[in-house]
N, C-alpha and C positions, 0 to 999 in steps of 0.2 A: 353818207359814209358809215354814220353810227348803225345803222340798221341793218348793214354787212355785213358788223359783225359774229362770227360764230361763236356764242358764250357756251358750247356743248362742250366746246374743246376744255372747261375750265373744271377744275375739280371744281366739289362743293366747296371746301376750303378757300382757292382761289377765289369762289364769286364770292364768295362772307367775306372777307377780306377787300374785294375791290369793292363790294357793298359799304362798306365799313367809311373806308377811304373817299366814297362819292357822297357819305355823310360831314365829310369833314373831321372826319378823328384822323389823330397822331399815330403811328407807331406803338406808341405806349400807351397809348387808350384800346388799342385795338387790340394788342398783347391782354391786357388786363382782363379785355372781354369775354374773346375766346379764348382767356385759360392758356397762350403759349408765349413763345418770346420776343419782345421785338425784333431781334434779327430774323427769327420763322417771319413775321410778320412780312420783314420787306425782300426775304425771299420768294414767298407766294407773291410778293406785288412782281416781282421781277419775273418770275415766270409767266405769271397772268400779261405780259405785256407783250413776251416771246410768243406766247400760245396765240394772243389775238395780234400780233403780228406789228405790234405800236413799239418795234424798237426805235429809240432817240424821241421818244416822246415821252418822257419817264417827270413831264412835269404835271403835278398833283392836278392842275385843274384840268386836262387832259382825263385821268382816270376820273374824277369826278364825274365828268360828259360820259365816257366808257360804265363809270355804274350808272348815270341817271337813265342809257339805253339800257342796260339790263334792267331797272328796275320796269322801266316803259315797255320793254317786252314780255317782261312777269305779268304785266296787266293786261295787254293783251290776251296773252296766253288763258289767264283763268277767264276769260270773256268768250271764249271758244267754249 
């Protein structure tokens, strides 16, 4: 399933964000980081979950699995 996913669809924003999120940071860690607010924060989780199409699935370890394939397809990719 995770390997379906289309992460093109995601702004850069969005995948920093669900990257962020599949590390385990809060809201307020992840605002901190990238410099915005936590409500920006979990509006890019919210859309990032609309674009890859995981509505009703809005529970963190869920997106966690959603960045560990994005990060698992970053790897790939630079192996190309």
């Amino acid at each position: 399933m995770w390997e379906e996913l289309d992460f093109s669809k995601l702004s850069e924003r969005e995948r920093q964000v669900t990257e962020l999120i599949a590390q385990g940071k809060n809201f307020q860690e992840i605002a901190i980081i990238i410099g915005i607010k936590p409500a920006s924060v979990k509006k890019y989780r919210e859309t990032a979950i609309l674009k890859l199409n995981l509505r009703g699935t809005t529970h963190p370890s869920v997106l966690m699995a959603v960045g560990y394939a994005l990060e698992k397809k970053k790897g790939n990719n630079n192996g190309k």
